[in-house]
N, C-alpha and C positions, 0 to 999 in steps of 0.2 A: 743419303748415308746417315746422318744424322736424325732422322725418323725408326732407322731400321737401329741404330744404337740405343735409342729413347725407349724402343718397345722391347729390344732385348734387356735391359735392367729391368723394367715395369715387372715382365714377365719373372722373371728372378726375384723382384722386389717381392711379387704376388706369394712366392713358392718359400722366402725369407719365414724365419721364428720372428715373433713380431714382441717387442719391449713395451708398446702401448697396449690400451685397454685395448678389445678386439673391436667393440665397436668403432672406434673412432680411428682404426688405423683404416678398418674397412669401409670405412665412410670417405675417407681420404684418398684412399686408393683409388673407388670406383671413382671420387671425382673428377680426379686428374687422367684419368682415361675418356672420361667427359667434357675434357677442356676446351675443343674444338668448338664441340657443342656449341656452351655458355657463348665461345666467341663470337660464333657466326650468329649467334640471339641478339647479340651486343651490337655487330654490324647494321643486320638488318632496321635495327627500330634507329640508329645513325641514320641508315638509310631512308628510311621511311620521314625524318626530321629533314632532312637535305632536301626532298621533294616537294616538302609542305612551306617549307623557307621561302623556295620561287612563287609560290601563289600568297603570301604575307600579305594581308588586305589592309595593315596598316602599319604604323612605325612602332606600337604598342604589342601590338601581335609580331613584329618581325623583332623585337626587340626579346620578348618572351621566348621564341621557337630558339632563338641564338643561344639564350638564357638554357633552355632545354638540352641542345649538341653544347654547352661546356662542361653543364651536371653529368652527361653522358662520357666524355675525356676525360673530365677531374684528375680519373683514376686511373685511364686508362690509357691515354697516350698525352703524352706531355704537350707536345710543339702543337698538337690541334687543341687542346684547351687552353694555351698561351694565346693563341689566334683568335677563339672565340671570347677568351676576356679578353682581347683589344679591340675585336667589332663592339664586345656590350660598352664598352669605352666610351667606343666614337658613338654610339647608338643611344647611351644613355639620355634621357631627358628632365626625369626630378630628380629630388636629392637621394633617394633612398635608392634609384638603381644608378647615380653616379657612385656610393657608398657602395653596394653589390658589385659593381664591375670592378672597383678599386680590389675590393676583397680577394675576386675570383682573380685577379693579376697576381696579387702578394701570394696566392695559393698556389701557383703555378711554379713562381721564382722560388718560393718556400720547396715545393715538392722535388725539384731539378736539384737541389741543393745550394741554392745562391740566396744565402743568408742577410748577405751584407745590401744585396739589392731587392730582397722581399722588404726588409727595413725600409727603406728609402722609399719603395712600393707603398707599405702600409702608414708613412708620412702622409702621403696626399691623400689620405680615406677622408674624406669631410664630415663634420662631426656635429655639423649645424644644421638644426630645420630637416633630419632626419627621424624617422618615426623610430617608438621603441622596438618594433619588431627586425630594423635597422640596426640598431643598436646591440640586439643582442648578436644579427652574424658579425656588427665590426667586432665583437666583444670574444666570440666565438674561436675567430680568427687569431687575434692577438694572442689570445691563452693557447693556441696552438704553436705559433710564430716564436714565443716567448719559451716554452716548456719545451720546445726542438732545438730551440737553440741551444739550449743547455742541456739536453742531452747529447748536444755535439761538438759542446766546449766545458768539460770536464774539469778547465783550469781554472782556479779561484783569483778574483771574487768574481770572474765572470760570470761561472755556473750560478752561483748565490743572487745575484743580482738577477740575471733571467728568470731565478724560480722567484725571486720576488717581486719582479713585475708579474708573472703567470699570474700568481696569488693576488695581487691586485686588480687583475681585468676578470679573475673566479670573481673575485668577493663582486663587485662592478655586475657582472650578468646574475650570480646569485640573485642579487636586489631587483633583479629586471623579471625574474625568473616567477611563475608561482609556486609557491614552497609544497615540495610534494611534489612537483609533476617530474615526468621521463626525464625530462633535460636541466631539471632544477637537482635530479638525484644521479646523474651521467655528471655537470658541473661538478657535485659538491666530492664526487667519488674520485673525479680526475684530481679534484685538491688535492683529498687525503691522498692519492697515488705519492706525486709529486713530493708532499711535506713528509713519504716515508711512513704514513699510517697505513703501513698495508692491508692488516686483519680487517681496520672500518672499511677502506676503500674497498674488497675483498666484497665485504658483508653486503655494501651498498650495490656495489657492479653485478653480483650473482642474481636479483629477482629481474633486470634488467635484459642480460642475455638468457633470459628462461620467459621472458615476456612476448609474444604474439605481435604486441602492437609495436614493438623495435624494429626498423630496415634493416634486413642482410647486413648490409656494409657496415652499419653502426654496431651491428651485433659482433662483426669479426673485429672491429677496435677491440670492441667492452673484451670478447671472451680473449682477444690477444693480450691484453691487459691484466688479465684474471694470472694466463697463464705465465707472463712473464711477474710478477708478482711470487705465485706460487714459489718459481723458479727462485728469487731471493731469497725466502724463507727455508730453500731446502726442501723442499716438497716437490720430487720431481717428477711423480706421478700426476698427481694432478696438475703440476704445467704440461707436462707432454700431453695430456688430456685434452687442456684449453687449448693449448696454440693449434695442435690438432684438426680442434674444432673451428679455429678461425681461421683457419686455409682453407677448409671446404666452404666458407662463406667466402673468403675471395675467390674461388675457385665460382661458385655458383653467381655471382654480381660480376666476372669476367675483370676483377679487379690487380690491377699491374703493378700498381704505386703500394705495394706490400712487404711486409716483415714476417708475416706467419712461418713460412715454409722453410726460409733461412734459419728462422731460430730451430726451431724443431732440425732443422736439418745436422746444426751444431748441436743441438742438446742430444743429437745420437751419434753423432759423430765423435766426441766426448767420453761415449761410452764403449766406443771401440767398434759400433757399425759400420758398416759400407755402403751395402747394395740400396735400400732407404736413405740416405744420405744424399750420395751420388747422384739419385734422381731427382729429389726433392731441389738441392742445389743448382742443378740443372734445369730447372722448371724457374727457379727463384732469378737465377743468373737473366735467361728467356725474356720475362716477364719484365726485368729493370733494364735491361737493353732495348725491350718493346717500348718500355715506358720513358726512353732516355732518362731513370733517376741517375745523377752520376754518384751519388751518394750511396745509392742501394748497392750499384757497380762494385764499390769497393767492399762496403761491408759484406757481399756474397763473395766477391773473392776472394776473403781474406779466410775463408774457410776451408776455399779446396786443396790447400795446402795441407790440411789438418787429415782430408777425406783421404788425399794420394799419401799420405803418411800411413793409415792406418792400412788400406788396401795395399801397400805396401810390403808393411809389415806382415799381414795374414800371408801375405804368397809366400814370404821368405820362412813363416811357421811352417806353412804347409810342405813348403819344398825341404827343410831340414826332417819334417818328420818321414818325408817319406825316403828319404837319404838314409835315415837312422833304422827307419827301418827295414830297409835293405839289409845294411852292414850285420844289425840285429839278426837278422834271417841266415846268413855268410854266420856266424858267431854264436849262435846259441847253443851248438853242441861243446862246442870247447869251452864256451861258458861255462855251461850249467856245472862243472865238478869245482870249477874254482869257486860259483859263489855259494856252492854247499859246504864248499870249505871255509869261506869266507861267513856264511852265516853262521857255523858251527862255531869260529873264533869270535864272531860277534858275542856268541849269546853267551860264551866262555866269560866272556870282558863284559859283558853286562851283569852277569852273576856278580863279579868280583865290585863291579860297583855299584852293585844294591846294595853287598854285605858293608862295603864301606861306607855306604849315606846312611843305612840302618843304623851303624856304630857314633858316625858321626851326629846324627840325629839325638843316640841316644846321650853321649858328651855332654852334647849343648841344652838337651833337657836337663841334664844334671847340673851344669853350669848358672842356668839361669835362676834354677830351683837353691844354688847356691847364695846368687846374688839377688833372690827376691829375700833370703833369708839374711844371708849379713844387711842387705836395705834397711829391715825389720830391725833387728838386734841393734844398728846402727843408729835410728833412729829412735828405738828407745832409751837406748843407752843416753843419747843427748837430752833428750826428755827427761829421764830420772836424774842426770847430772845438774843439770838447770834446776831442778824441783829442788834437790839436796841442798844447791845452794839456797835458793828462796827459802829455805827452811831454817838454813844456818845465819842468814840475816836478821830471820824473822826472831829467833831464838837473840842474837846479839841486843834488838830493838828493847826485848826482855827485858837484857842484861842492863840496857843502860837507864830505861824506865826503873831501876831495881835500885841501880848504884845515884840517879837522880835522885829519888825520893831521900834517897841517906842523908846529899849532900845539901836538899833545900832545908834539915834538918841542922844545920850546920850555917846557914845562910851561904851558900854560894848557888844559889838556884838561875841565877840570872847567866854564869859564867859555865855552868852545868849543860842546860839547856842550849844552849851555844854551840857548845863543843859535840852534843848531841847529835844535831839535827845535820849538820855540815860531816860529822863522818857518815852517819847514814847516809846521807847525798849523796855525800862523792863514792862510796861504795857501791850502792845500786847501780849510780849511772858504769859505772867501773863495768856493774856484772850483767846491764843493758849491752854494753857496746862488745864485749867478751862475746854476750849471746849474738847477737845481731852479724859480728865478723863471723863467725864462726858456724854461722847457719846458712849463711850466703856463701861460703866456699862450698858446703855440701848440695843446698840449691839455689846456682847459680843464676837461673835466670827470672827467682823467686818474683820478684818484683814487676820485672815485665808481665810476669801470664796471671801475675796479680791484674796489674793496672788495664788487663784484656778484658777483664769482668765489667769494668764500666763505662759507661759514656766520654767521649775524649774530656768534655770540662771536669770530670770529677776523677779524673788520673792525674796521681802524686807521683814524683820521682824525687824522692829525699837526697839531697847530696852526700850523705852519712847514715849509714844503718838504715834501719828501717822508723817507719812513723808507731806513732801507738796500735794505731789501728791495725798497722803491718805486724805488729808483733805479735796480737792477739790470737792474730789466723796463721803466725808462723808457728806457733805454741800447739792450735789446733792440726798445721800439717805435720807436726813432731807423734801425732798421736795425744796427747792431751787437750782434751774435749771438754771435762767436767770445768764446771765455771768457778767454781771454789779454789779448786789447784789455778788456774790461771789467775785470778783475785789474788791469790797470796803471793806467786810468781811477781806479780806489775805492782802489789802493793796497793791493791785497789780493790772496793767493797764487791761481791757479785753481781749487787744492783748496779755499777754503774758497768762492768764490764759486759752484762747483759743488754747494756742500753748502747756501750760501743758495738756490741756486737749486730744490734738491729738496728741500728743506725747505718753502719756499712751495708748491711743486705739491702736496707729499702733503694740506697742509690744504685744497686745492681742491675745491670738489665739480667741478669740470672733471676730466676725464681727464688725466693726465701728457703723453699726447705731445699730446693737443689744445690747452694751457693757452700755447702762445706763440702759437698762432696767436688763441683769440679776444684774448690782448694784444695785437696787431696790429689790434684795429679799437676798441680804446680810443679815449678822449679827445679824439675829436672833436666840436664843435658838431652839435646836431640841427638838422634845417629848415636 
């Protein structure tokens, strides 16, 4: 019953609009129609290993053929590659295949999801008086053990910790590794995975799964890897592309211990498929009950919730539309004069509120054209007022240079002079802080979208008024540009107000000639 359900989706899946590239959905398609196949290939060369086992002409050879039926389970059935790493155990006789069987044990308890006992597993690997080429599967191993775990303990600092042992036993086989070769640029690309450098890990993984000389099985890691990658970035073409493609490699190496199909299966499921989905999950579910992952177990279940949700839902679209359009069918003739009525008072009531957004359109042109103009008038008006006075100070400075000279004529130059300098003071500063209040009411938030122009160490916020330098460019937001009229305003030669004013530009991250114009859209209220 359950073969006759498999091939009625397939057949539906076949007949499906398809959301991947054509290639690769029909490459996936065919192969999972070819599943069998791969299996019974898978069996046979088991088979043929089992046979050659009873004729073992020595403890080196029997030890290697054992070595052969666990590469062959790895992937594919749990509890018999558990069995065959405990014969290469008992079997083992140097260091380097006690180190290998330890491995292929912690790979097993790794794959079943028994975290805490692959650990304890990958303790007894022995580390002594084994050769480098030893060194690199314990090394291999770890950076897998490590990088798994933390992908399935997301809690801190555990995750942190696993990825930095992972990056510890990378950097460890890098060194072992020759620089440039398949498994020194497979190594350095699962780094950059893990440390979150996608695009490098990306760049590196892609001449890899495009390479002849990569195994199937390694090739459906790297392109599963590619595609789940993609999938971060938002790229969800090209992951449904890769992962794709790395189900028709599990599919063709008869490989059980897999994520391909599950993610693809959620990456359409996601987007509101079924029929694709449904199968795929079902193949994926298969394959991790084949393989007793109990880990896989849940992560595939935890999708079909997602699948009977959206299959769900489509039956209940499809059932309301055809309910509607029943009723629709029973209703159209008594319809049709009410919604000719109803369109006719629509377009009545749409006239009427064109005519009024045109008016009102036309309002608020006039309004804004209002208040771009008192801005204007506003602003100069305070500009010419400020200038008036600089001018009626400046005409005073005259007065008393005038009425000085009289009095050093007289000997009071000492007492003259005095009384001079001290009302001038106190009057400018008087018609400084007049300016300074009184430009800060109109732009408000002058000073902030001032101090936005430059680097945080070279922003001022004056507890009172503005600084000199503030004043300069407040003078200039007023519309008073020419360096002469401000000179005489601040009481200061053109040369030096020329030199404040290139002074402030160079610490700008603005450009020099840019830096008066964004001063110009300063200190206005927002909203």
């Amino acid at each position: 019953m359950r073969n006759i359900c498999t091939a009625i989706l397939y057949i539906l899946l076949a007949a499906s609009c398809r959301s991947l590239p054509a290639s690769s959905v029909e490459a996936l398609d065919e192969e999972i129609g070819r599943k069998e196949e791969y299996d019974a290939r898978k069996e046979e060369r088991i088979s043929r290993l089992r046979e050659s086992l009873g004729s073992a002409a020595s403890e080196e050879e029997r030890y290697s053929i054992i070595g052969d039926l666990y590469r062959e389970y790895r992937s594919y059935k749990s509890d018999s590659a558990y069995a065959y790493a405990g014969r290469m155990i008992a079997g083992a006789l140097t260091p380097d295949q006690k180190a290998e069987a330890r491995c292929c044990e912690t790979f097993c308890l790794l794959s079943t999801g028994y975290f805490k006992e692959a650990f304890e597993a990958a303790g007894k690997i022995p580390s002594k008086g084994i050769s480098p080429k030893a060194k690199e599967r314990c090394y291999d191993l770890l950076i897998h053990l490590n990088y798994s775990a933390a992908d399935y303990n997301a809690t801190e600092p555990y995750h942190d910790q696993y990825i930095r042992a992972g990056h510890i036993y990378s950097d460890s086989l890098l060194a072992l590794l020759p620089e440039g070769s398949s498994k020194w640029h497979y190594c350095h690309a699962n780094r950059n995975m893990k440390a979150r450098r996608w695009e490098e890990s990306i760049l590196e993984f892609t001449p890899l799964a495009e390479s002849p000389d990569v195994e199937l099985h390694d090739k459906a890691v790297i392109t599963s890897c590619i595609g789940w990658m993609y999938m971060q970035l938002g790229k969800e073409d090209l992951a449904e592309k890769y992962v794709a493609q790395a189900a028709v490699y599990d599919l063709q190496t008869s490989t059980k211990e897999t994520t391909a199909l599950r993610m693809l299966a959620e990456m359409l499921a996601a987007k509101g498929e079924t029929l694709r989905p449904a199968v795929y999950v079902r193949n994926s579910l298969e394959d991790a009950n084949f393989y007793d992952a109990k880990l896989r177990k849940l992560q595939t279940g935890s999708i079909l919730p997602i699948i009977e949700q959206n299959r769900y839902e489509i039956i209940s679209r499809q059932r309301n539309i055809l309910l509607a359009g029943i009723l629709l069918a029973v209703l159209i003739l008594l319809a049709a004069a009410a919604v000719m009525w109803f369109i006719k008072a629509q377009n009545k009531r749409l006239d009427e509120a064109r005519r009024t957004i045109e008016e009102r359109k036309l309002q608020l042109e006039q309004a804004n054209a209002s208040l771009a103009e008192a801005n204007e008038i506003k602003a100069e008006y305070i500009g010419n007022s400020f200038y008036i006075n600089s001018e009626f100070i400046g005409k005073m400075s005259q007065l008393y240079k005038m009425v000085d000279r009289m009095i050093v004529t007289r000997q009071y130059d000492e007492l003259r002079r005095s009384l001079k300098e001290s009302a001038l003071s106190e009057e400018r500063d008087r018609m400084f802080d007049s300016f300074d209040s009184t430009f800060l009411k109109i732009f408000p938030t002058f000073i902030n979208d001032y101090n936005a122009l430059f680097p945080e160490a070279e922003q001022r916020f004056p507890a009172k008024g503005l600084t000199t330098e503030m004043r300069i460019f407040a003078l200039i937001r007023l519309g008073i540009s020419e360096s002469d009229r401000i000179a005489k305003f601040l009481d200061f030669s053109v040369h030096t107000v020329n030199t404040y004013k290139t002074r402030v530009k160079n610490k700008s991250w603005v450009e020099n000639e840019l830096f008066e114009g964004e001063i110009m859209k300063t200190g206005l209220r927002q909203g």
